[in-house]
C-alpha positions as CSV (number, residue, x, y, z in Angstrom):
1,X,23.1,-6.7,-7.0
2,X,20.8,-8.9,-9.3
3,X,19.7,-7.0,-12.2
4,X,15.5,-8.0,-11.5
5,X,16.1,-6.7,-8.3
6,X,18.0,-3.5,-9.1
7,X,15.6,-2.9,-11.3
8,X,12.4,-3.4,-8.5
9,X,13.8,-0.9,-6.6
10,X,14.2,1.5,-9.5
11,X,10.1,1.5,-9.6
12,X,9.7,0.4,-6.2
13,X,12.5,2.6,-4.0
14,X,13.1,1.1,-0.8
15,X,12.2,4.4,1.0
16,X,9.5,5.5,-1.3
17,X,6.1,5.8,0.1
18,X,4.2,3.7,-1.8
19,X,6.8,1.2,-2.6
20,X,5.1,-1.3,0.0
21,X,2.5,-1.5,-2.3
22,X,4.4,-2.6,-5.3
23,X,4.3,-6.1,-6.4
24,X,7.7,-7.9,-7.2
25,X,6.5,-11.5,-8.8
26,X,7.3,-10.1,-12.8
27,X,10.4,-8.7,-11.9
28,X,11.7,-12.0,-10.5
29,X,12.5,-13.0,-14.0
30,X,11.9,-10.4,-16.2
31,X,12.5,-10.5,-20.2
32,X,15.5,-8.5,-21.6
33,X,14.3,-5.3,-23.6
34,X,17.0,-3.7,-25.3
35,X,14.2,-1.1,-27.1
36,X,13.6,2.7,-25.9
37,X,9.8,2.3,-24.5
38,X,7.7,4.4,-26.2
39,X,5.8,5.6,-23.1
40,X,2.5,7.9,-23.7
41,X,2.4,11.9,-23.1
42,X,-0.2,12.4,-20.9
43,X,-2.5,14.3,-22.8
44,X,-5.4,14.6,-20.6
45,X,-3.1,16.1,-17.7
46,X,-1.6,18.5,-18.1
47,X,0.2,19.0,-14.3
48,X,0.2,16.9,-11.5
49,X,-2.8,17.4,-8.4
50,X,-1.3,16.6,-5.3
51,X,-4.3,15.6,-3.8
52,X,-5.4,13.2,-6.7
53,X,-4.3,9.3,-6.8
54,X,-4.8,7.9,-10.2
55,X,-4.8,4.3,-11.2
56,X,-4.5,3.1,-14.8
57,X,-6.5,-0.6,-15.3
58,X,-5.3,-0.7,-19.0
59,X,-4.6,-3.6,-20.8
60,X,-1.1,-5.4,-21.6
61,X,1.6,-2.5,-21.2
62,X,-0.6,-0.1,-21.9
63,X,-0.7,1.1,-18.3
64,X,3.2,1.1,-18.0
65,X,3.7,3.4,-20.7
66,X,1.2,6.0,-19.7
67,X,2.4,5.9,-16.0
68,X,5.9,6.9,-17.2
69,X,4.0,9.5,-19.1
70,X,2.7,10.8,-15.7
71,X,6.2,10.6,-13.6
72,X,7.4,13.1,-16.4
73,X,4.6,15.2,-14.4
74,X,5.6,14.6,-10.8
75,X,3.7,11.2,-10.5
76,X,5.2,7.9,-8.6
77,X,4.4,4.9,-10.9
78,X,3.5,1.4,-9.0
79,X,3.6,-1.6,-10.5
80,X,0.8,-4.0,-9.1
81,X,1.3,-6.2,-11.6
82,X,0.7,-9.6,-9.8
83,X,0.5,-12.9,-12.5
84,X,3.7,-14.6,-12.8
85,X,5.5,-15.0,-16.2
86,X,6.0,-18.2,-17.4
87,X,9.4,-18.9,-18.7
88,X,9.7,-22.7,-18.7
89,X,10.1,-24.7,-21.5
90,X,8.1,-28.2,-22.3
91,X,11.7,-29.5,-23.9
92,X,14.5,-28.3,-24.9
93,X,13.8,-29.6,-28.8
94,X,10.5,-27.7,-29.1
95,X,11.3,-24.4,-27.0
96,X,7.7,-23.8,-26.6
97,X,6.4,-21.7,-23.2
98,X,3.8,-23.6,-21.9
99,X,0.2,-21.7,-22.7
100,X,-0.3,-18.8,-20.4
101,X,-4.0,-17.8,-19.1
102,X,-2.8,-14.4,-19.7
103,X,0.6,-13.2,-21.6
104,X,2.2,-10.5,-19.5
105,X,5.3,-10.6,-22.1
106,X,4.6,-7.0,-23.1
107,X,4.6,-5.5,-19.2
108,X,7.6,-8.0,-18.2
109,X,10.0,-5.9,-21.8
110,X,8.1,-2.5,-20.7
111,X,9.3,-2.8,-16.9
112,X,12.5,-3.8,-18.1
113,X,13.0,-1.1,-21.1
114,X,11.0,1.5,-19.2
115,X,13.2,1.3,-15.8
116,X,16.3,3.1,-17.3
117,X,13.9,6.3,-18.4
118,X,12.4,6.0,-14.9
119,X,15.4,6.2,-13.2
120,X,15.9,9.4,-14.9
121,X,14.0,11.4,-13.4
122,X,13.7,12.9,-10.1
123,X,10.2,12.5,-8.3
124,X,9.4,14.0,-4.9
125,X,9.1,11.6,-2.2
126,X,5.7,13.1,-1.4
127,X,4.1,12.5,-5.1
128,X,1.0,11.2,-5.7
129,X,0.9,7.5,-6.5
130,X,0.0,6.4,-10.0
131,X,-0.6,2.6,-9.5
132,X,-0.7,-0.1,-13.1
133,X,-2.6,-2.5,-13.3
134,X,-3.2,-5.3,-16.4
135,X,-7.0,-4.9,-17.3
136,X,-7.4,-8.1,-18.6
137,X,-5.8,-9.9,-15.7
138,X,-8.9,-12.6,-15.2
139,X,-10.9,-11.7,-18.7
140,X,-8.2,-12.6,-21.2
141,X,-8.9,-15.9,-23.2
142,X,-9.4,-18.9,-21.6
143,X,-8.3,-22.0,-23.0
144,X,-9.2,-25.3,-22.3
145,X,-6.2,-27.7,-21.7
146,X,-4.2,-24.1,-20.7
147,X,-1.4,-25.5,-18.3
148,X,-0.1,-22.4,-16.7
149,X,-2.6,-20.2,-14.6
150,X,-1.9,-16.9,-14.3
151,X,-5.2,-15.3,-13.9
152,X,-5.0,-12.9,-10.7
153,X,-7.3,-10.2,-9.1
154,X,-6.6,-7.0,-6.8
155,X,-8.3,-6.8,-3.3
156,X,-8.5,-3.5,-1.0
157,X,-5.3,-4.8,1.0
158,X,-3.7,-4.4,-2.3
159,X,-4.2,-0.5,-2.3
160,X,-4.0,2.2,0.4
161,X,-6.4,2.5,2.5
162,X,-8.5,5.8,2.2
163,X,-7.3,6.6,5.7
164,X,-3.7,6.5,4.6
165,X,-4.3,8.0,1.6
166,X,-6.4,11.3,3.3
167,X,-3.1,11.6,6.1
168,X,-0.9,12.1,2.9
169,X,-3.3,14.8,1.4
170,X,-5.1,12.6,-1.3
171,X,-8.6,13.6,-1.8
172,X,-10.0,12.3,-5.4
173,X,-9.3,9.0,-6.8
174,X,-9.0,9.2,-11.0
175,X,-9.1,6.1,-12.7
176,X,-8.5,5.0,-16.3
177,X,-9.4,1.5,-17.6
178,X,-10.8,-0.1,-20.7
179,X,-13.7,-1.6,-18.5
180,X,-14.1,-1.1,-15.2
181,X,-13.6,-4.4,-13.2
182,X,-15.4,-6.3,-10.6
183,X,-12.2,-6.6,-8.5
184,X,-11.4,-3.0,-8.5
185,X,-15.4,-2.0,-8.0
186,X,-14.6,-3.5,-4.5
187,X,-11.8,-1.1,-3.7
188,X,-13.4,2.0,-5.4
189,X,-16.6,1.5,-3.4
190,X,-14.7,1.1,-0.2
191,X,-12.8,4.8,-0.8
192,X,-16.1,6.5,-2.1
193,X,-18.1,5.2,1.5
194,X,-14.9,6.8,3.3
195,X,-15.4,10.2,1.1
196,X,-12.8,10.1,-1.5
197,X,-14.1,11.9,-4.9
198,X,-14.2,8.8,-7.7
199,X,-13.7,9.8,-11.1
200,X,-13.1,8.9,-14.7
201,X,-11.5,10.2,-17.6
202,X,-11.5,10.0,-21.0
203,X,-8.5,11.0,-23.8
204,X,-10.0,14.0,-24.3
205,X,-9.0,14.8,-20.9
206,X,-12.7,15.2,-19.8
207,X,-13.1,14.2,-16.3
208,X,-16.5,13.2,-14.4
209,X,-17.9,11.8,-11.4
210,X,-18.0,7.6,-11.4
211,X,-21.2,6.7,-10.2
212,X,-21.1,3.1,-9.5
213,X,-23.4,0.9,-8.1
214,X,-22.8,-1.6,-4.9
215,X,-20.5,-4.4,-6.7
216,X,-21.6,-7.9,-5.7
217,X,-21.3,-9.6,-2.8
218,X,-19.9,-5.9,-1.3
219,X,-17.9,-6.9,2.1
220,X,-19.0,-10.3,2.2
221,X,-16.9,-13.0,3.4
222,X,-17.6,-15.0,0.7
223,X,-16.7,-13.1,-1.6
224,X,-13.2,-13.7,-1.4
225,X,-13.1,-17.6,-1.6
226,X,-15.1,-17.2,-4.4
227,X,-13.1,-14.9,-6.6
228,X,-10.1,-16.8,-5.8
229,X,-12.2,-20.0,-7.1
230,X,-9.8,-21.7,-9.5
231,X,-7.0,-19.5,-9.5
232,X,-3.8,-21.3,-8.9
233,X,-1.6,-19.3,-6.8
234,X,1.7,-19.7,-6.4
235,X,4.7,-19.6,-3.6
236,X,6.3,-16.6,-4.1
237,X,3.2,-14.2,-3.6
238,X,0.8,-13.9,-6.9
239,X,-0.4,-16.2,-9.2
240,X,1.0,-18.1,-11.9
241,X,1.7,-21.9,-11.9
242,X,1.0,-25.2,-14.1
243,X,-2.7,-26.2,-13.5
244,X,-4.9,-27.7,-16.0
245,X,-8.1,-25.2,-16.8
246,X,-11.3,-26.7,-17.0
247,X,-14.0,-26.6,-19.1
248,X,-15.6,-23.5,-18.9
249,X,-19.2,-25.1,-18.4
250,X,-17.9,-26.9,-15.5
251,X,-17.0,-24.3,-13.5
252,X,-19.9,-22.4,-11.7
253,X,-18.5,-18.7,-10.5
254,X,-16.7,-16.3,-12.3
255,X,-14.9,-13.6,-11.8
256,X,-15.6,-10.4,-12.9
């Protein structure tokens, strides 16, 4: 079996629950770690609530480690890691990797290094789902003359639906992020309108209510179109690929 893929299905089981949620683009070429991850204790949680989803929007591997931090609980961690990793060289001579929109180097080695602890341990098919994501997946820097875009966003097809999640017993969705994103506003406000509990937490392990107001443009149809404005997707599912970024005064949406 090809290592990247071996290693898919040791965060994404083929008969796992949630595992048709996980995205595979990083794992089709990830880099070598040969490091023990130093995942986080999850010092805010103390046991694992069956009947809460959690999602961590942290920035760079941040999210990785913390999620293997909450499988040592019971949770199931899912990579929706979905920019591309750009491993092409502009010639042999310089060995330079042509710029990257956003560097997921760190998550690409923490997937890698973190998979052999992961496979470890023994979750419970029923677990609650503890889904990663990058939090600086459309906000990292932005250069002009950047040749490789990477930039990506999440929409509610990329999550459960809060009908799925109620038939499995999930009642409260906790997230974690650095700053709450306009992409993910769109999903949270969908669960909170079908009655799931939204909340927030803090490293004290103080939890609290997310009041959030209606994000913008809110089940529009244009909203789509124009958060995808200027990404450059690519064939094999997310985004990643070589396309020149413009000026940043020239372009008149977005994201975020």
């Amino acid at each position: 079996m090809d290592e990247n893929l071996r290693i898919f299905e040791i965060w994404a089981p083929q008969e796992g629950l949630w595992s048709p949620w996980a995205k595979p683009i990083l794992f089709t070429n990830l880099l070598k770690e040969e490091e023990p991850l130093s995942f986080m204790a999850a010092s805010w949680l103390s046991f694992v609530d069956p009947k809460m989803m959690i999602i961590l929007d942290l920035e760079g591997d941040k999210a990785v480690k913390e999620a293997l931090g909450l499988a040592l609980l019971g949770y199931r961690p899912v990579p929706l890691y979905n920019g591309s990793l750009n491993t092409e060289r502009i010639n042999a001579r310089a060995k330079e990797k042509y710029r990257m929109a956003v560097d997921p180097t760190a998550i690409s080695k923490a997937l890698y290094s973190g998979s052999r602890d992961l496979a470890l341990l023994e979750i419970p098919e029923n677990a609650p789902p503890v889904f990663m994501l990058d939090s600086i997946r459309h906000s990292g820097k932005i250069f002009i003359g950047t040749i490789f875009d990477n930039r990506w966003i999440v929409f509610p097809q990329d999550f459960p639906s809060a009908d799925f999640l109620k038939n499995q017993g999930i009642s409260k969705v906790l997230v974690r992020s650095d700053n709450m994103n306009e992409d993910l506003l769109h999903i949270l406000y969908r669960y909170r309108e079908k009655g799931l509990e939204i909340l927030t937490c803090n490293d004290s392990g103080v939890m609290k209510e997310y009041l959030m107001p209606i994000p913008q443009s809110f089940r529009k149809a244009v909203y789509r179109s124009k958060a995808l404005l200027n990404f450059a997707s690519n064939a094999t599912g997310g985004f990643g690929r070589k396309a020149i970024i413009p000026d940043p005064s020239h372009i008149r949406y977005r994201v975020g």
